[in-house]
PDB file of N, H, CA, C and O in Angstrom:
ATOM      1  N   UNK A   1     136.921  43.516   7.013  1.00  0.00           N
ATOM      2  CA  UNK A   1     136.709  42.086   7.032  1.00  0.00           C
ATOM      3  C   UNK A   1     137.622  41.493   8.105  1.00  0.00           C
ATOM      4  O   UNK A   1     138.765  41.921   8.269  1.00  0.00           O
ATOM      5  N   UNK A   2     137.230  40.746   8.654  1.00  0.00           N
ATOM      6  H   UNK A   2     136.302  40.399   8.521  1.00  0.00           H
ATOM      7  CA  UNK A   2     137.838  39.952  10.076  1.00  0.00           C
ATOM      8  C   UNK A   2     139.097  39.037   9.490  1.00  0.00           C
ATOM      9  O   UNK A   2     138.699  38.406   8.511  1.00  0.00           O
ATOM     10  N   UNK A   3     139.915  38.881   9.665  1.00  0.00           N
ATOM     11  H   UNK A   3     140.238  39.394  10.461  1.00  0.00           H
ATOM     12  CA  UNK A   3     141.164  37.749   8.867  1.00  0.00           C
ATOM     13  C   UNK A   3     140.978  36.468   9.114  1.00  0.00           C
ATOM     14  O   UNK A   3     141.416  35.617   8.339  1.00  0.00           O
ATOM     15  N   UNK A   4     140.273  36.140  10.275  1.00  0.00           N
ATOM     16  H   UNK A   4     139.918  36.831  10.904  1.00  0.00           H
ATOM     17  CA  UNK A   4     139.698  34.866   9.648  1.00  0.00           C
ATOM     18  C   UNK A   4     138.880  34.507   9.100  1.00  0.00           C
ATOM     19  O   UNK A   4     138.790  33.319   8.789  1.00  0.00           O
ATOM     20  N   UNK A   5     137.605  35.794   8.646  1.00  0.00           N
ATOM     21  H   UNK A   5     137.678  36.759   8.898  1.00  0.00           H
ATOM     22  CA  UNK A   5     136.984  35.478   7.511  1.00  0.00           C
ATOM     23  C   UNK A   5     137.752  35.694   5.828  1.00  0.00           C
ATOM     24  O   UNK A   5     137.329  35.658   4.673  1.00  0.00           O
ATOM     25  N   UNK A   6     138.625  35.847   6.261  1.00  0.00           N
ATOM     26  H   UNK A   6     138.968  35.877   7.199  1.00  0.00           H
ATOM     27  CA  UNK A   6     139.359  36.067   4.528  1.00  0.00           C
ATOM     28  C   UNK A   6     140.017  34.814   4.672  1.00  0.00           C
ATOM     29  O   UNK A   6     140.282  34.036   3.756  1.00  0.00           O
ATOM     30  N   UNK A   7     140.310  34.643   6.107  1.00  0.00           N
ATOM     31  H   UNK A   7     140.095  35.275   6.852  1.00  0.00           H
ATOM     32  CA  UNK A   7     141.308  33.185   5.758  1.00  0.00           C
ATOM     33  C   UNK A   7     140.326  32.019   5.276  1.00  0.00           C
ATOM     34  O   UNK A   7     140.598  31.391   4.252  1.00  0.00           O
ATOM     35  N   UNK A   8     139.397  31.790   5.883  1.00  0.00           N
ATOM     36  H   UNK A   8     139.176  32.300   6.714  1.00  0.00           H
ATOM     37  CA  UNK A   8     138.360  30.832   5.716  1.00  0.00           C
ATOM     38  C   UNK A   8     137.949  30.629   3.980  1.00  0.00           C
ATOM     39  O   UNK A   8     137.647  29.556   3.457  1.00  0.00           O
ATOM     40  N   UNK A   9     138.031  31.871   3.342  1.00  0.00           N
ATOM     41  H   UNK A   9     138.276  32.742   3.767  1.00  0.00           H
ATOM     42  CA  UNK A   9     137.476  32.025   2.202  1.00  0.00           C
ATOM     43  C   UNK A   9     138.898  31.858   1.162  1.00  0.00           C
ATOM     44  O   UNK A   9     138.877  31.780  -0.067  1.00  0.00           O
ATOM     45  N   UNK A  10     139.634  31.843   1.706  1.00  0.00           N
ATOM     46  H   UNK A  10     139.652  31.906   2.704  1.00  0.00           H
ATOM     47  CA  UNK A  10     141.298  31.326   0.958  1.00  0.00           C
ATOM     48  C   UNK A  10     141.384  29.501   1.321  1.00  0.00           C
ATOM     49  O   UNK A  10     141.998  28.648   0.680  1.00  0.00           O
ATOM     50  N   UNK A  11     140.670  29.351   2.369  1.00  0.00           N
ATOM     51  H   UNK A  11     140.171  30.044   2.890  1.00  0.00           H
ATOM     52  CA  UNK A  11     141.139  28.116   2.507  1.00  0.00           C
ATOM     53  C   UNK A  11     140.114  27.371   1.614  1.00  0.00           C
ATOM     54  O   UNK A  11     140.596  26.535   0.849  1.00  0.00           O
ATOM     55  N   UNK A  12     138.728  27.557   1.598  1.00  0.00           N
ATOM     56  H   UNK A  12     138.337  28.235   2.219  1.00  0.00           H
ATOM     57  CA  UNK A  12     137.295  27.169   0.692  1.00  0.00           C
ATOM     58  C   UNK A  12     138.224  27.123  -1.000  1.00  0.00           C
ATOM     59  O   UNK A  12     138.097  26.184  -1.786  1.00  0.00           O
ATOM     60  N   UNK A  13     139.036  28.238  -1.235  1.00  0.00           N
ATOM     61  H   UNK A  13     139.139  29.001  -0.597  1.00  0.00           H
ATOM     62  CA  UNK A  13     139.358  28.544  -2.604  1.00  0.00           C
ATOM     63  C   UNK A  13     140.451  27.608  -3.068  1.00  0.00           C
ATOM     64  O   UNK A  13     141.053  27.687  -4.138  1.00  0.00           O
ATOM     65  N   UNK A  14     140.709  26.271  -1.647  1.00  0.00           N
ATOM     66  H   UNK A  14     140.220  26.206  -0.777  1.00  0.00           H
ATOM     67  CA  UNK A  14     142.192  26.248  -2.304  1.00  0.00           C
ATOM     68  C   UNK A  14     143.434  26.366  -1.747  1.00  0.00           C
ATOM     69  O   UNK A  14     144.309  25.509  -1.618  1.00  0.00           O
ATOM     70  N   UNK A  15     143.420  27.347  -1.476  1.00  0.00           N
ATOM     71  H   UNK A  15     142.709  28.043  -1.581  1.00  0.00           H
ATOM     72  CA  UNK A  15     144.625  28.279  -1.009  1.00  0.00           C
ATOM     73  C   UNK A  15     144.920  27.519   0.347  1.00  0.00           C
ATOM     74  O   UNK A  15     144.161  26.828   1.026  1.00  0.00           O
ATOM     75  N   UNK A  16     146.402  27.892   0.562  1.00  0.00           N
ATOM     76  H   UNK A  16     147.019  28.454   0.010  1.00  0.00           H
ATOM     77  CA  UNK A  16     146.933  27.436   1.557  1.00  0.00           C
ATOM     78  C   UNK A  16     148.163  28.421   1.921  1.00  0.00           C
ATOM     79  O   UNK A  16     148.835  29.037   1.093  1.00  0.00           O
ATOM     80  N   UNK A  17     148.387  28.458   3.878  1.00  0.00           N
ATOM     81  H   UNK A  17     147.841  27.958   4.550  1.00  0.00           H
ATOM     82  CA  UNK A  17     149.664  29.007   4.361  1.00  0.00           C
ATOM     83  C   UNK A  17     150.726  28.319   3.991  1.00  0.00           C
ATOM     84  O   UNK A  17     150.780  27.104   4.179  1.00  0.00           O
ATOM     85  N   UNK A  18     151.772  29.049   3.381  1.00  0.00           N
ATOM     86  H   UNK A  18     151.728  30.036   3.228  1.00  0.00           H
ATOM     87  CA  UNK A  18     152.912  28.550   2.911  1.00  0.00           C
ATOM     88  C   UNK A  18     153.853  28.568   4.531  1.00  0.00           C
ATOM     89  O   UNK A  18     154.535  27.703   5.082  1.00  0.00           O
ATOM     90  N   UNK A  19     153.449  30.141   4.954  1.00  0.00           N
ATOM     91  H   UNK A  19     152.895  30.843   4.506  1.00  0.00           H
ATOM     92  CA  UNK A  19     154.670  30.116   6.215  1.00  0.00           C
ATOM     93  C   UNK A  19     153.783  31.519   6.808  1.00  0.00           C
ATOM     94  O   UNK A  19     152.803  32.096   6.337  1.00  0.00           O
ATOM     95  N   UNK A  20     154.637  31.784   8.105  1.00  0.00           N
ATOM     96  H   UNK A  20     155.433  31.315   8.487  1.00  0.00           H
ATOM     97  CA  UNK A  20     154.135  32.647   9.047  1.00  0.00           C
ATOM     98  C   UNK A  20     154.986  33.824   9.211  1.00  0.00           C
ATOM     99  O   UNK A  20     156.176  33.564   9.390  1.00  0.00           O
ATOM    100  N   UNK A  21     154.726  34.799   9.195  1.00  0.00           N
ATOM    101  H   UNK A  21     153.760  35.011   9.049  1.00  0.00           H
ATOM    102  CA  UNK A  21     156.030  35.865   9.039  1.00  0.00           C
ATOM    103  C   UNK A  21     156.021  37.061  10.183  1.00  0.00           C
ATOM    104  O   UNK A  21     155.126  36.814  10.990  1.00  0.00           O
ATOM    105  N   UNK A  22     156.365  37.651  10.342  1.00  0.00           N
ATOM    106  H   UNK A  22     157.092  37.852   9.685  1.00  0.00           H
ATOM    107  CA  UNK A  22     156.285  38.374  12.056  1.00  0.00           C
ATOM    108  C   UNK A  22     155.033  39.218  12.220  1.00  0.00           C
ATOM    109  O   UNK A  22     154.242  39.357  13.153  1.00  0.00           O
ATOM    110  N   UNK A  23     155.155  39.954  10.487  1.00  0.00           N
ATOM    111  H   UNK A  23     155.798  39.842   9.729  1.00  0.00           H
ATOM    112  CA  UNK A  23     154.239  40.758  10.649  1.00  0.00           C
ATOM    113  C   UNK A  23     153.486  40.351   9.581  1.00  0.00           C
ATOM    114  O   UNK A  23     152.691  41.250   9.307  1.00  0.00           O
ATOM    115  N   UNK A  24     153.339  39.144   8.649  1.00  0.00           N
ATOM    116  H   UNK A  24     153.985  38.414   8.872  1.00  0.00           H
ATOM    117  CA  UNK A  24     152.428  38.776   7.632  1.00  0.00           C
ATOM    118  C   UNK A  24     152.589  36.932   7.473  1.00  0.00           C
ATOM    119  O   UNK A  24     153.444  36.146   7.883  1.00  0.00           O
ATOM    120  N   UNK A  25     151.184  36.736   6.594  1.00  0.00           N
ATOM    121  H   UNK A  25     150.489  37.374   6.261  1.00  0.00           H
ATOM    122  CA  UNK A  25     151.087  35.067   6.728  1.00  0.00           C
ATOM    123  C   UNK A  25     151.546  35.264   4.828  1.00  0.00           C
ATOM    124  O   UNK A  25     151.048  36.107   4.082  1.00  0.00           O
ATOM    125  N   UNK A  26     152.161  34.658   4.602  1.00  0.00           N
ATOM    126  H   UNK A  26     152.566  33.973   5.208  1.00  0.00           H
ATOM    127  CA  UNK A  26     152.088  33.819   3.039  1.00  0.00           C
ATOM    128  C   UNK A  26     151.334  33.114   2.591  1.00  0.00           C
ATOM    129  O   UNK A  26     151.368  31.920   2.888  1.00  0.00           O
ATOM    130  N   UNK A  27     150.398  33.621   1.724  1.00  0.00           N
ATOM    131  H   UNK A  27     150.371  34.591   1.483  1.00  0.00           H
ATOM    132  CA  UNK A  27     149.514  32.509   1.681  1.00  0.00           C
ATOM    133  C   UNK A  27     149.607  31.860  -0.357  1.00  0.00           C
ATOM    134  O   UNK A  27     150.007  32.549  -1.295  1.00  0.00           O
ATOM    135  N   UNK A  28     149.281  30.934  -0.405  1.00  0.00           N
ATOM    136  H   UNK A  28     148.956  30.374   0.357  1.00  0.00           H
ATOM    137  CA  UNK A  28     149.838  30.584  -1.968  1.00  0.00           C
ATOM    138  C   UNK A  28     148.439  29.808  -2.358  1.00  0.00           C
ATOM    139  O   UNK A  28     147.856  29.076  -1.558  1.00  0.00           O
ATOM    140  N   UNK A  29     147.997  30.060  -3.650  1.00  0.00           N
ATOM    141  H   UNK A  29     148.470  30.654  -4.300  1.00  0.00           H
ATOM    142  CA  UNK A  29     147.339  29.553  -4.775  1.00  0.00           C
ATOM    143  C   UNK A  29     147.854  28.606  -5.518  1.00  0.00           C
ATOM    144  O   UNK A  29     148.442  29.115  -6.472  1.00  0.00           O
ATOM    145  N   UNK A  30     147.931  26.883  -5.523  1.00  0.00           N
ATOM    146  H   UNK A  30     147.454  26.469  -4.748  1.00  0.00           H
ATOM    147  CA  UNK A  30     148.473  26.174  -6.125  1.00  0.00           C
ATOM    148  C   UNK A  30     148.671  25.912  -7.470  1.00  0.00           C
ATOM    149  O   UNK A  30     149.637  25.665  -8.192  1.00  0.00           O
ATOM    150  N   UNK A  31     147.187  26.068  -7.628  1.00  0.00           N
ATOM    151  H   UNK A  31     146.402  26.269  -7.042  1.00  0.00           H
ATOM    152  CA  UNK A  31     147.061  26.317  -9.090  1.00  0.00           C
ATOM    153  C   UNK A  31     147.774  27.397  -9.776  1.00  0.00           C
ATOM    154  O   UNK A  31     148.181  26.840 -10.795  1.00  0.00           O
ATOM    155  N   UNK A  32     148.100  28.419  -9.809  1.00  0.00           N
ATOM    156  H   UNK A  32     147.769  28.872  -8.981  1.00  0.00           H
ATOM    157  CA  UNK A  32     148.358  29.375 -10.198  1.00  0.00           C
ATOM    158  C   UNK A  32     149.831  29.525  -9.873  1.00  0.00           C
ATOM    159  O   UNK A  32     150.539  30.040 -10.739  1.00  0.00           O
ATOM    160  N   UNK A  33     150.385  29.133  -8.719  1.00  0.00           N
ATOM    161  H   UNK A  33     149.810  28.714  -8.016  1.00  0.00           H
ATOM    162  CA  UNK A  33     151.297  29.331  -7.942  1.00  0.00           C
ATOM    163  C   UNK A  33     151.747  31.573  -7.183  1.00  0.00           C
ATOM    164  O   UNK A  33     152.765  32.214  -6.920  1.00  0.00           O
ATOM    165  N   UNK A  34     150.729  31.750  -7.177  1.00  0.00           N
ATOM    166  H   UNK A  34     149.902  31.229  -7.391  1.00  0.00           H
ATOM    167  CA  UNK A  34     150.743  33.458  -6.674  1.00  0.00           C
ATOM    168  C   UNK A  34     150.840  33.166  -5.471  1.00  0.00           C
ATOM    169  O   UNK A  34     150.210  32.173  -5.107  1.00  0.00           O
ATOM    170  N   UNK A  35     151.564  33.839  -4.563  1.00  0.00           N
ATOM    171  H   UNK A  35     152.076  34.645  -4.859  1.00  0.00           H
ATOM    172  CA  UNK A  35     152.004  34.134  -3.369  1.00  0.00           C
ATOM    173  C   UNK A  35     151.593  35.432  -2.846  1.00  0.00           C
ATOM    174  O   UNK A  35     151.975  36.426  -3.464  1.00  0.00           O
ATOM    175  N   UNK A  36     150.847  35.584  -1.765  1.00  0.00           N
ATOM    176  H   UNK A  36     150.536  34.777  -1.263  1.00  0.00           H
ATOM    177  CA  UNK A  36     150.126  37.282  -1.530  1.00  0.00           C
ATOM    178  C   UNK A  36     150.602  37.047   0.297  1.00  0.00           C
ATOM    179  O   UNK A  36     150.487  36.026   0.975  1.00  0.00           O
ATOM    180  N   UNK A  37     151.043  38.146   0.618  1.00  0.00           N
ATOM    181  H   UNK A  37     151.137  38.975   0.067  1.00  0.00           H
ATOM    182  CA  UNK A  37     151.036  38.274   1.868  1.00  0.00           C
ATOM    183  C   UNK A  37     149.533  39.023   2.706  1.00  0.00           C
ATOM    184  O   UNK A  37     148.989  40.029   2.251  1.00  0.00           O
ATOM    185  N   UNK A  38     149.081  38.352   3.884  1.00  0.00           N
ATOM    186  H   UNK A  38     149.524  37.535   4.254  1.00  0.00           H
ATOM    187  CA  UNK A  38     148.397  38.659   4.378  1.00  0.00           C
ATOM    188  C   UNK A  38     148.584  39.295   5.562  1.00  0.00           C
ATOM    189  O   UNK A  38     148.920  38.407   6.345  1.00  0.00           O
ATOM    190  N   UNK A  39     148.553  40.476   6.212  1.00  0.00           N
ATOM    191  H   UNK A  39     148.280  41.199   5.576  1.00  0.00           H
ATOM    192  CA  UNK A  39     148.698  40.955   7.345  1.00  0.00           C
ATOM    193  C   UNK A  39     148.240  40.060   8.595  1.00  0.00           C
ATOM    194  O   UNK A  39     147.419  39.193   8.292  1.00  0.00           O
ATOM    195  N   UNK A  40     148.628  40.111   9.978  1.00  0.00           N
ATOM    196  H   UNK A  40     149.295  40.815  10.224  1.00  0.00           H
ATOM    197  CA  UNK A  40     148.343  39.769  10.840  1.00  0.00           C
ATOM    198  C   UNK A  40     147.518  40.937  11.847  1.00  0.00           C
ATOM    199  O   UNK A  40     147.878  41.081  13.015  1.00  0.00           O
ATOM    200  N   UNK A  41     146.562  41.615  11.356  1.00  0.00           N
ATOM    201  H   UNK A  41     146.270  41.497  10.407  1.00  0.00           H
ATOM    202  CA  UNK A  41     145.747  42.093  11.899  1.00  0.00           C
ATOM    203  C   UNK A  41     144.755  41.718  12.517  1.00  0.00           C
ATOM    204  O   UNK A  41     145.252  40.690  12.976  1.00  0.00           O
ATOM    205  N   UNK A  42     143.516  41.726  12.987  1.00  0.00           N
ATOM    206  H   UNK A  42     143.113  42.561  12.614  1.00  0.00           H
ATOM    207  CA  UNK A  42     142.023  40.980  13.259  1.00  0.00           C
ATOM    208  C   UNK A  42     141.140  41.536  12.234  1.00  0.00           C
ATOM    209  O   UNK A  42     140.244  40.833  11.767  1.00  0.00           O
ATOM    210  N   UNK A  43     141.344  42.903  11.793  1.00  0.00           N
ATOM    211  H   UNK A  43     142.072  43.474  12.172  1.00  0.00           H
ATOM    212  CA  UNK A  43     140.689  43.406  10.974  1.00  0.00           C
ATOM    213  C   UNK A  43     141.442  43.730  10.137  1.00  0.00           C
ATOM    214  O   UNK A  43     142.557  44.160  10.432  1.00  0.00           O
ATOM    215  N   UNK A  44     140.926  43.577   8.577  1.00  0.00           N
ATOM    216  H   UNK A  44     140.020  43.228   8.337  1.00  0.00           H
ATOM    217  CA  UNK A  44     141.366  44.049   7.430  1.00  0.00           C
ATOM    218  C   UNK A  44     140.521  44.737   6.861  1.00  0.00           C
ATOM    219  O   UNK A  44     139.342  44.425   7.031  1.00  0.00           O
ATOM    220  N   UNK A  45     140.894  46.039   5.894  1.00  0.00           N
ATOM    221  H   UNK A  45     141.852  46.293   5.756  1.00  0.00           H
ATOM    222  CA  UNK A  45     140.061  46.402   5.232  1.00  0.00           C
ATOM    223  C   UNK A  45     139.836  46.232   4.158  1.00  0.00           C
ATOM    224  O   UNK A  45     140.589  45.693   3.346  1.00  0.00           O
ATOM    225  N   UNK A  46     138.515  46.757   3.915  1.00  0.00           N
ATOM    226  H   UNK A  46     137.904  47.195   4.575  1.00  0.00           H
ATOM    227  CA  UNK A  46     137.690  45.840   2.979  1.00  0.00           C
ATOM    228  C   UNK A  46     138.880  46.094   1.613  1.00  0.00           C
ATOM    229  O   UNK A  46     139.308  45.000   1.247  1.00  0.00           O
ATOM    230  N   UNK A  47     139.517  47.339   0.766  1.00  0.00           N
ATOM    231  H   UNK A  47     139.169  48.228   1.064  1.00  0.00           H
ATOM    232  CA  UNK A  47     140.029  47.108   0.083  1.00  0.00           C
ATOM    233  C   UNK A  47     141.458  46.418  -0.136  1.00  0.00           C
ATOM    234  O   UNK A  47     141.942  46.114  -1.226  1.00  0.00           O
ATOM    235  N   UNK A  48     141.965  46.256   0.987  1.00  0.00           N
ATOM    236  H   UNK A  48     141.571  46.503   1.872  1.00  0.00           H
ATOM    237  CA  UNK A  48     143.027  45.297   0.898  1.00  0.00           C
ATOM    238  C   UNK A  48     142.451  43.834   0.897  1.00  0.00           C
ATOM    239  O   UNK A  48     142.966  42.898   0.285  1.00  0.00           O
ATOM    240  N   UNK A  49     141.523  43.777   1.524  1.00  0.00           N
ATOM    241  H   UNK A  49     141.106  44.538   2.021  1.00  0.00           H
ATOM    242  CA  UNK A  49     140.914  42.163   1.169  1.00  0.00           C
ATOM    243  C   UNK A  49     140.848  41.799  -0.147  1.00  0.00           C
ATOM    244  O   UNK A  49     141.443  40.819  -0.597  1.00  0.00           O
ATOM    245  N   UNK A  50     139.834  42.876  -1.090  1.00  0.00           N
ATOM    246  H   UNK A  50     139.350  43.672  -0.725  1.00  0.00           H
ATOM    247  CA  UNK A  50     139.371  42.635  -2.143  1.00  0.00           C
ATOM    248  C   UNK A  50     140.459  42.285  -2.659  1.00  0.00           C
ATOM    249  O   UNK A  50     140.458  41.169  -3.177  1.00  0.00           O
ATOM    250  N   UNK A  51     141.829  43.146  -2.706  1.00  0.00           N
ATOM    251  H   UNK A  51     141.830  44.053  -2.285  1.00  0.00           H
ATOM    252  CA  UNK A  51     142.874  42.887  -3.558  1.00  0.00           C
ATOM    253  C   UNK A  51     143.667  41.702  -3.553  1.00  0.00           C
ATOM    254  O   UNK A  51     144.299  41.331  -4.542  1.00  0.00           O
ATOM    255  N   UNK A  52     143.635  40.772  -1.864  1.00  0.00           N
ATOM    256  H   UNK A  52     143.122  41.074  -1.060  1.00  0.00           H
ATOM    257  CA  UNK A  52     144.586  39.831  -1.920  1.00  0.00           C
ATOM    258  C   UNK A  52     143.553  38.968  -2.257  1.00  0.00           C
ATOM    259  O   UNK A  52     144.123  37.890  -2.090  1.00  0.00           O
ATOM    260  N   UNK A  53     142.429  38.698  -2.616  1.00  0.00           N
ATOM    261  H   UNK A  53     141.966  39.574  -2.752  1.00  0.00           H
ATOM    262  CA  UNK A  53     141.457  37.712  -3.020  1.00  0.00           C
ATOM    263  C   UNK A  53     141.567  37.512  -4.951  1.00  0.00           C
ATOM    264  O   UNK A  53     141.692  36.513  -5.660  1.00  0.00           O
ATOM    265  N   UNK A  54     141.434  39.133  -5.291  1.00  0.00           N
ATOM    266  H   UNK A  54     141.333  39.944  -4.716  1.00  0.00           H
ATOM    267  CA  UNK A  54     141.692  39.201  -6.886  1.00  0.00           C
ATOM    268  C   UNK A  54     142.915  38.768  -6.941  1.00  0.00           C
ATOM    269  O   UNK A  54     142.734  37.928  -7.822  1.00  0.00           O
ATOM    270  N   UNK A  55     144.181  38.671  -6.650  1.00  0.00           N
ATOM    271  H   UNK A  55     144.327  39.354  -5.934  1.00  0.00           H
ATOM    272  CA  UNK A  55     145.712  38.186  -6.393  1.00  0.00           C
ATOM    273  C   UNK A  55     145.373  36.927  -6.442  1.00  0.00           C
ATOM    274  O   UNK A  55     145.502  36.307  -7.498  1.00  0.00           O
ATOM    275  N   UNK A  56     145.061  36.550  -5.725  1.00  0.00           N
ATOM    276  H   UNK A  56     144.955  37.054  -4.867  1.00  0.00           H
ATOM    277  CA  UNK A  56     144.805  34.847  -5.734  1.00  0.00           C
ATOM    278  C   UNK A  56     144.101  34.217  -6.609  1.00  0.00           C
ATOM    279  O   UNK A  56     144.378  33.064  -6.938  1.00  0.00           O
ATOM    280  N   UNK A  57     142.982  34.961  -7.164  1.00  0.00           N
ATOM    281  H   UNK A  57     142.757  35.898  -6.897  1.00  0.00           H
ATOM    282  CA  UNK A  57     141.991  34.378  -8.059  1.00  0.00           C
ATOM    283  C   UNK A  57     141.700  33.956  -7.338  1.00  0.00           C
ATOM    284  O   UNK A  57     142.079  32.793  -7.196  1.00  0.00           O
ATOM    285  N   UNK A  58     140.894  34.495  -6.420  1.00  0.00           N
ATOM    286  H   UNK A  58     140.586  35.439  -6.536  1.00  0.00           H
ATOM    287  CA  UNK A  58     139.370  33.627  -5.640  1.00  0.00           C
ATOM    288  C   UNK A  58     138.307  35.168  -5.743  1.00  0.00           C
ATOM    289  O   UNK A  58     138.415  36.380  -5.553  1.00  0.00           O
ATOM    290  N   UNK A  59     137.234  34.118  -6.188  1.00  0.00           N
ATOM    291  H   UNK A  59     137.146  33.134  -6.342  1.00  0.00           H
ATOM    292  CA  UNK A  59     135.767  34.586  -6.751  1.00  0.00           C
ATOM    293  C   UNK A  59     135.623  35.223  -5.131  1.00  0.00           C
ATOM    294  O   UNK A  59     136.104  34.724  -4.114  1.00  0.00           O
ATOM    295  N   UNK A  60     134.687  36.660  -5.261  1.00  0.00           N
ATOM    296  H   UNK A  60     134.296  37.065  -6.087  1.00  0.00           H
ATOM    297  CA  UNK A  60     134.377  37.025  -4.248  1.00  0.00           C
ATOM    298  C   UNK A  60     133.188  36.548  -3.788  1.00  0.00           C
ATOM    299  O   UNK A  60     132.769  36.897  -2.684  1.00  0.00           O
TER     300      UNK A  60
END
């Protein structure tokens, strides 16, 4: 999955960048308050996606 299609689908859910990190973004669930780091790759794979999406509680 492309990271800005996971980002796009964190941002639809809610979710927001807390901060930027050298080698990962923070991204946080308000509701919930969960914090998942996201790599700064272009591509992610599909099972690390799935996982920081279930982390967050966003519906796939």
């Amino acid at each position: 999955m492309k990271r800005r299609e996971l980002e796009k689908r964190l941002r639809m859910a809610g979710c927001y960048l807390k901060r930027e990190g050298a080698a990962h973004s923070l991204w946080i669930n308000p509701h919930t308050g969960v914090v998942e780091a996201v790599p700064r790759h272009t591509e992610i794979k599909e099972p690390l996606a799935r996982k920081i999406l279930k982390s967050l509680e966003v519906e796939e």
